[in-house]
GUDREN-32868 format. One record per residue (C-alpha): residue in one letter; x, y, z. Coordinates in steps of 0.001 Angstrom, whole numbers, padded with zeros to 6 digits, always signed. Layout:
<pts>
AXYZ/...
</pts>
This chain:
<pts>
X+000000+000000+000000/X+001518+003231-001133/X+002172+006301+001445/X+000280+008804+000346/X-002838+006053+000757/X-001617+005422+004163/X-001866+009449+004841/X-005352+009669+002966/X-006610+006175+004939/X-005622+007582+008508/X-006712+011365+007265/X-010159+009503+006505/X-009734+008140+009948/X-009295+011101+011967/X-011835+013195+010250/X-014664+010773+011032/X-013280+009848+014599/X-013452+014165+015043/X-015880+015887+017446/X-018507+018226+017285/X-018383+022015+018278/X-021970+022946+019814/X-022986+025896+021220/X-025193+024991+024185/X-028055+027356+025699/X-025585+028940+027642/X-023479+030814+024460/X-020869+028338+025477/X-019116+026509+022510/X-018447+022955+023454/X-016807+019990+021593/X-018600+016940+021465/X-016949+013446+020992/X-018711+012035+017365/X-019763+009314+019206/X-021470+010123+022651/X-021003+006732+024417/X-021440+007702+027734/X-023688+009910+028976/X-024683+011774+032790/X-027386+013947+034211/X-027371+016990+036028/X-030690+016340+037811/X-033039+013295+037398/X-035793+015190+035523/X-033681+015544+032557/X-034339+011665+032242/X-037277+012040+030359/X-035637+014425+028294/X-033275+011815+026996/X-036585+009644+026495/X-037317+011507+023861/X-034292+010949+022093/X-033311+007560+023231/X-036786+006092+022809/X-036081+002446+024719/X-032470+002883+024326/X-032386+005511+027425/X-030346+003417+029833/X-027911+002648+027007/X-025540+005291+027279/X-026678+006453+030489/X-024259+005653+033191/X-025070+008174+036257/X-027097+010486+037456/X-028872+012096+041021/X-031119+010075+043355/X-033553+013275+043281/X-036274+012017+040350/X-037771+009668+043379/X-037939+012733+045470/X-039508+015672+043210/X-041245+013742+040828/X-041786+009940+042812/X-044454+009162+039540/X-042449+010029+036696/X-039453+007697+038607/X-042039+004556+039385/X-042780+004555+036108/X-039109+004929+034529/X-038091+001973+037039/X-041298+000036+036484/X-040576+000077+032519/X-036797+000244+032955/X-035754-002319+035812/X-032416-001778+035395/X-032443+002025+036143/X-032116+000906+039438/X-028200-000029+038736/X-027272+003106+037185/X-025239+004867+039479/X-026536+008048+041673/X-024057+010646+041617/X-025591+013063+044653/X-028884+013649+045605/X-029503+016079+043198/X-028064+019533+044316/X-025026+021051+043443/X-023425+020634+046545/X-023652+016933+046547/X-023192+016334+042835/X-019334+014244+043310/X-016889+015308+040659/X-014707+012327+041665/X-017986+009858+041428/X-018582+011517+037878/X-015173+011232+036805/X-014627+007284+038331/X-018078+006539+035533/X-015663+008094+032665/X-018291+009676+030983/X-017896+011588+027854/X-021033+014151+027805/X-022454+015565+030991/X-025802+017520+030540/X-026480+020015+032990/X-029744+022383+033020/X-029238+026309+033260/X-030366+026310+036489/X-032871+023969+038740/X-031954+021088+041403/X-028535+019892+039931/X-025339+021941+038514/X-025790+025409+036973/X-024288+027375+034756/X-023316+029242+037942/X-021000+026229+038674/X-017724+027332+036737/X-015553+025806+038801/X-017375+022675+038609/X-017916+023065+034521/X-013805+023688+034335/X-012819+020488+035817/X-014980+018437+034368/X-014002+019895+030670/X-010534+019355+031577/X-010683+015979+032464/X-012329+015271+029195/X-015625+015465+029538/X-017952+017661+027134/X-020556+019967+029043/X-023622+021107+027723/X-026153+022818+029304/X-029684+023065+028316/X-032919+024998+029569/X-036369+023998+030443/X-037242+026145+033308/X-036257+029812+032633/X-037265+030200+028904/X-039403+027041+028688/X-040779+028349+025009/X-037792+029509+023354/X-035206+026967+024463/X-037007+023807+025018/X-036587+023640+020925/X-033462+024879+020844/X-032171+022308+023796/X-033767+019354+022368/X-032040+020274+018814/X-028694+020345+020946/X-029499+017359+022289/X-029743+015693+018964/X-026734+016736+017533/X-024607+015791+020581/X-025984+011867+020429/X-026853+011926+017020/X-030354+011769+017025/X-031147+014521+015109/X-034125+013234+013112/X-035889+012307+016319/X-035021+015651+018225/X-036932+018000+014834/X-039810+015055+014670/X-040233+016798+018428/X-039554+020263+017706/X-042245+020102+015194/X-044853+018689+017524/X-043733+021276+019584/X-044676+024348+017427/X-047499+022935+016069/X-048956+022137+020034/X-048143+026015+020654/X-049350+026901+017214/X-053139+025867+018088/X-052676+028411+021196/X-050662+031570+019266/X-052542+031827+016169/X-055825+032180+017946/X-055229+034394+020805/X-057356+037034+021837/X-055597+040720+021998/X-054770+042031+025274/X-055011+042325+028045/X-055825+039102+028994/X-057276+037413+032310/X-055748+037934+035554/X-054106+034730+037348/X-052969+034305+041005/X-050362+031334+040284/X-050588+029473+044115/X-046807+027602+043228/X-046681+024696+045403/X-049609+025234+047148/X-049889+023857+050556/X-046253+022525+050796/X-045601+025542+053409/X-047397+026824+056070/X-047107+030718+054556/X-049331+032317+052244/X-048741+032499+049246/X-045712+031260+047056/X-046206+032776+043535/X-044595+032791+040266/X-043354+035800+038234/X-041635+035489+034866/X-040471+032238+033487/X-041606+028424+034560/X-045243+028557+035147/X-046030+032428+034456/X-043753+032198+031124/X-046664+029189+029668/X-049661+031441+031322/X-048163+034195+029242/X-048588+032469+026118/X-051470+031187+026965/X-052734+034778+026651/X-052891+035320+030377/X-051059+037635+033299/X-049732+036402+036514/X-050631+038869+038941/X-047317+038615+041260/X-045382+040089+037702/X-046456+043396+039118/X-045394+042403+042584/X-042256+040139+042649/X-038577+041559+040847/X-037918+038373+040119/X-038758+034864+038938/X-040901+033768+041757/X-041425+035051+045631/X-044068+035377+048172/X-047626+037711+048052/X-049325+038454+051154/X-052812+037017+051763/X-053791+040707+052119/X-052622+041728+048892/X-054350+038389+047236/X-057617+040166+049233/X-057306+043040+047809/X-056422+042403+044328/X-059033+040147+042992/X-058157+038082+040175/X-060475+036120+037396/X-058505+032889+037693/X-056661+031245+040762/X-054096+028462+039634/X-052012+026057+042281/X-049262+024519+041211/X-049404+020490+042325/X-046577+019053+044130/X-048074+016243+045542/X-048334+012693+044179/X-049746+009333+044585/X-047342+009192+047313/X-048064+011859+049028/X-051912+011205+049003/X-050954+007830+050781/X-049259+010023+053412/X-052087+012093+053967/X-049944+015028+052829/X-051509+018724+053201/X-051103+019815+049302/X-052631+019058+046018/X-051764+016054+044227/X-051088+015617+040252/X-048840+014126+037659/X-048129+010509+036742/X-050550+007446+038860/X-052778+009981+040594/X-056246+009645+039714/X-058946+012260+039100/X-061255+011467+042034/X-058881+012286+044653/X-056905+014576+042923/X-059891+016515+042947/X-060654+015887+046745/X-056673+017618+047488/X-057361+020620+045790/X-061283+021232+047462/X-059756+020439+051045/X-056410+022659+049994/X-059069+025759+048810/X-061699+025058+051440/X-059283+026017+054483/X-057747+029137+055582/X-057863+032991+054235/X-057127+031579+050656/X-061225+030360+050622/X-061919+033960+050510/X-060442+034815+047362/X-062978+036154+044620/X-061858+033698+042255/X-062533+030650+044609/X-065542+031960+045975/X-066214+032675+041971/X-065393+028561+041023/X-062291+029601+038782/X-060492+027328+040825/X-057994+024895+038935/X-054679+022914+039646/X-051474+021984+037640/X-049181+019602+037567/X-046090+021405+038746/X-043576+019356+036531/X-044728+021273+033561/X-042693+024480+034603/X-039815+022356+033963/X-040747+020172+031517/X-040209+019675+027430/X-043793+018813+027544/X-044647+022302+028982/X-047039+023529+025941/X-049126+021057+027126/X-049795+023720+029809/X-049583+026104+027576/X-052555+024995+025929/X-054129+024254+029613/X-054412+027346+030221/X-055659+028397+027095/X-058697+026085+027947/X-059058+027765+031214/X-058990+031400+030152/X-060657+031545+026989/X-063041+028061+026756/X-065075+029570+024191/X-062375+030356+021581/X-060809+027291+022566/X-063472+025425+022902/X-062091+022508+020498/X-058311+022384+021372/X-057843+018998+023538/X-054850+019275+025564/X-055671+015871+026793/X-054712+014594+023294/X-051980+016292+022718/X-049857+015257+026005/X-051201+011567+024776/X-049189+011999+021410/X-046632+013592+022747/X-045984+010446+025075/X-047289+007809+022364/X-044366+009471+019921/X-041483+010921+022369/X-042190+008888+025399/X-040723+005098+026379/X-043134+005010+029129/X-047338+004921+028899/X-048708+007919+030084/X-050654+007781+033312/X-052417+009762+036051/X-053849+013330+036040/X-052454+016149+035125/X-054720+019306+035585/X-058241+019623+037303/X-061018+022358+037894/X-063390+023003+040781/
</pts>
């Protein structure tokens, strides 16, 4: 075999062995191994994130990740573990904040790609140090965003996402679905100003009144759903608390709580509302009328008025969050939207971009 073969044959080599440079939601370039072979998570609720792109191959390059999934979102993790039996063996690498997220755990599991979100339970973009050492020991870092901008960069994330493990046709098939769920909401809008919302975030997890959201997570969906959070004019920031006597005083058309609670937690007797994956309508229902019926909160206009509703609280920080989007749509305008079916859309969503059956309840009205 001649040289210059040689040179063109190892050339050839090289070239197709080469990485990737992304730029990841956080204006960072990164380079990305061709082949992503082994992957970990900055918090466990990016796991159904990679379900979208894996399909049933999400354990297969997945070799760590936090023990929090059981703890924020116990449905979405029965049914991962229930479908995926060995998800139990993949290695927990902290319990899901940044301060017990183990570089030398991560680096011991040699990964190759570690996704981290903005900001949320796990590693932020915040974490330099953190990003620095795990870049220099050889492992790519990209960091995506659900929470803050759930609109804009859930499209651009899961288009990341694709590139970096190759699955790009799978990661547009979901953009698409995406714009075409917040489509049906957009192009039928009502001009401003829209209805008024008290978001109740978390409600009943504290003994305080009341925990609201701002700008982003929640309030950014409600937003394009064509309504206004009322702590915007209240709160600097992304969420915070309003005082029972300012709810009193400011009456809204539409009070919204956020559902923490789960099938667990309605087991446990728990004081707040329970949605999401294996709860079931009847006593879903039953959280949120003993959650409204108590305390100043029953006084509210809107309550009194039976614009009372409840959503699952995994949407703020979700790829699936124009299914909330189109919630609230349903909620604030049910005559122009009279014929959009949320319900159907989070089924297709799961049917195409999900390796687990969707289950449980995800919003409810009084």
């Amino acid at each position: 075999m001649s040289g210059v073969l040689l040179i063109l044959l190892a050339l050839q080599s090289t070239l197709a062995n080469a990485g990737q440079v992304l730029t990841d939601i956080a204006g960072r370039q990164v380079e990305v191994p061709a082949q992503v072979q082994r992957i970990v998570l900055g918090e466990g609720r990016l796991l159904p994130v990679l379900g979208i792109l894996e399909g049933q191959q999400v354990l297969d390059r997945l070799v760590g990740m936090p023990a929090d999934l059981a703890l924020i979102d116990p449905g979405t993790d029965r049914q991962y573990r229930e479908a995926f039996p060995a998800l139990q063996q993949v290695p927990r690498i902290g319990q899901g904040s940044a301060d017990t997220f183990s570089l030398e755990q991560v680096l011991s599991l040699a990964p190759d790609l570690a996704i981290f979100s903005l900001s949320g339970h796990g590693p932020g973009s915040h974490q330099q140090r953190l990003t620095e050492q795990l870049q220099r020991a050889g492992v790519a870092v990209l960091f995506v965003d659900f929470r803050e901008q759930p609109l804009v960069n859930t499209p651009l994330s899961i288009r990341l996402l694709g590139q970096a493990l190759g699955r790009e046709a799978r990661a547009e098939a979901f953009v698409a679905a995406h714009a075409r769920a917040l489509a049906a909401v957009s192009d039928a809008l009502p001009g401003p100003p829209g209805p008024l919302v008290f978001l109740h975030s978390r409600a009943g997890l504290g003994d305080g009144c009341c925990e609201s959201m701002a700008r982003g997570m929640l309030a950014g969906l409600l937003e394009a759903a064509g309504g206004r959070s009322l702590a915007a004019d209240y709160l600097p920031g992304h969420a915070g608390v309003l005082s029972l006597e300012l709810l009193l005083s400011q009456p809204v058309d539409h009070y919204v709580a956020s559902a923490v609670g789960s099938a667990n937690s309605l087991a446990e007797g728990a004081p707040y509302i329970a949605l999401g994956p294996g709860v079931q309508a009847e006593p879903a229902h039953k959280s949120l009328q003993r959650l409204v019926s108590k305390g100043g909160i029953r006084h509210l206009a809107a309550i009194r008025n039976g614009q009372t509703h409840a959503i699952w609280h995994g949407f703020y920080n979700s790829p699936f969050n124009v299914v909330a989007v189109q919630v609230f749509a349903r909620w604030l305008y049910p005559d122009v939207f009279a014929d959009l079916d949320p319900q159907a859309t989070l089924a297709q969503l799961y049917a195409e971009f999900q390796p687990v059956p969707l289950q449980g309840t995800y919003w409810i009205s009084l």
